[in-house]
N, C-alpha and C positions, 0 to 999 in steps of 0.2 A: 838499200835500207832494208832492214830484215822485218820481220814480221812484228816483235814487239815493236821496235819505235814505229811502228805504223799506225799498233793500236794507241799508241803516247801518243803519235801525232792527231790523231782522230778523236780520243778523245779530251785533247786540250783543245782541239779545234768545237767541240763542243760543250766546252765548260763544265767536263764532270770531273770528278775526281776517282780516284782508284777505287774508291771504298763503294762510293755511285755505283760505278760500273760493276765493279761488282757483285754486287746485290741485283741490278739488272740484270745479268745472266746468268741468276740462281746459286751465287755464291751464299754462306752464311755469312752473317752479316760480324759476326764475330772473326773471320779470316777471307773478308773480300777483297780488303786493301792487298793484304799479304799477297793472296792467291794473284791479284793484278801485278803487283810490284814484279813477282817472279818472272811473268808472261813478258812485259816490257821489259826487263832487264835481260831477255833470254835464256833465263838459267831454266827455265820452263817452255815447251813449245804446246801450243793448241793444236787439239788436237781436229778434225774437220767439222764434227758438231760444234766444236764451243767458237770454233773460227767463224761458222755460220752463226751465230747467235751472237755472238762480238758485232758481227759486219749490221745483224738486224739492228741492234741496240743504237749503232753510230749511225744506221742509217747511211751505209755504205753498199755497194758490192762486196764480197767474199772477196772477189780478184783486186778488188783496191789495198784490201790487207796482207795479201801473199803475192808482192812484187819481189821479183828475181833484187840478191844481193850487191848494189851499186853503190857499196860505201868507199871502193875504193878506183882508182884512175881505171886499176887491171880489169877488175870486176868491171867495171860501167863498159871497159873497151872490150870484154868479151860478151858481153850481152849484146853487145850494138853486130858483133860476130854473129849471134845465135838468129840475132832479127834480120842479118842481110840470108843466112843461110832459108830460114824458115818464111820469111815475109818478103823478101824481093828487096830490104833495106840496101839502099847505094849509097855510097860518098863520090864525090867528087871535088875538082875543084874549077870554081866559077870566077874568074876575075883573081886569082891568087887566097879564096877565101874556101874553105871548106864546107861541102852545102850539102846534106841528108835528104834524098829523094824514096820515093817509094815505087819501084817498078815489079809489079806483084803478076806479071804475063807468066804463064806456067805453071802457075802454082795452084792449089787443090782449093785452097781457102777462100771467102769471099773478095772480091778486088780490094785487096787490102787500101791500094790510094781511092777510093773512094771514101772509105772507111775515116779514112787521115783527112779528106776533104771536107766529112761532115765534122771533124776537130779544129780543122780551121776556120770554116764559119763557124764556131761559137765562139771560138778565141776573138774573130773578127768584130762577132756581137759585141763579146766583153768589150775590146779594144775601143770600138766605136758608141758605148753606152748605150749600146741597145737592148745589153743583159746587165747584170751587178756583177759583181765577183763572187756574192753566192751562190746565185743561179750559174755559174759557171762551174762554178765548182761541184753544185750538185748534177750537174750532167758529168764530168768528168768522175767524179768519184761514185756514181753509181753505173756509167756507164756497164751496159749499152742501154737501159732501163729507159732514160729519157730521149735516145736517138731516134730520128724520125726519117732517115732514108730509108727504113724498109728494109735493111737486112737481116734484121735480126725480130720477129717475131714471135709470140708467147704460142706455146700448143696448149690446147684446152686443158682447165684444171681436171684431175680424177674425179675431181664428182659430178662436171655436165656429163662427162665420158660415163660414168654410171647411170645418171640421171636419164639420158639417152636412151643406154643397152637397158635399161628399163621401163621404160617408154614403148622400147618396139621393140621388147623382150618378144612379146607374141608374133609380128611377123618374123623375126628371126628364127623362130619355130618353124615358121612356115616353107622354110628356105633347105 
């Protein structure tokens, strides 16, 4: 799926319309529709600011809207290529059935099947009602933002980091 129907999907998933949106990310209100029409229909690509300012508006990750092209068998089956190269992705076959594992030993990245592990308890959450389908989906679509193993952590904003180096401006003089 390329990037405009990401942002059509995102935001029909949120009940706005082209013109909404927008004017949300500093369109004039006189060529907001247009300007979105273009974007979803990809006769137009965003460019990384307004892809980020898209993603704030819907209330997404940036990486929820710039997913690798899976619109067709070729495409889905070279991306599932690019994930066993870079991520450790396996196939196999389990009982005559084809089964997607994640064996991430070697690689630089964090244990990627860990990663996959905290995806399947929330799908399990969902499954078992112990999420909604929007709480699900707001973990999945802004991932990693709501993930709670610990791999992925926030580094302090620039201005404690100022806030800080000004603070103990004077003993770093001292130094």
């Amino acid at each position: 799926m390329a990037i405009g129907e990401r942002i059509r999907f995102f935001r029909n998933l949120c009940g706005m319309t082209q013109k909404y949106l927008g004017i949300q990310v500093g369109f004039p209100e006189k060529t907001a529709d247009i300007r979105m029409a273009q974007y979803e229909s990809g006769t137009r690509t965003p460019k990384e600011d307004l892809t980020n300012t898209l993603a704030e508006v819907l209330e997404v990750s940036p990486q929820a809207l710039a997913v690798p092209d899976i619109e067709s068998e070729q495409g889905l089956m070279h991306t599932l290529f690019a994930l066993e190269d870079l991520y450790g992705l396996k196939v196999e076959l389990v009982g005559g059935e084809a089964v997607l594992r994640v064996e991430s030993k070697g690689t630089t990245h964090p244990d990627t099947s860990e990663l996959i592990s905290a995806w399947a308890e929330q799908a399990a959450k969902y499954k078992t009602g112990e999420i909604t389908k929007d709480e699900y989906d707001k973990w999945r679509y802004n991932y990693p933002k709501y993930d709670t193993t610990g791999h992925w952590h926030k580094a302090p904003s620039q201005e404690l980091s100022d806030a800080m180096v000004e603070r103990f401006k004077d003993k770093l003089k001292d130094m």
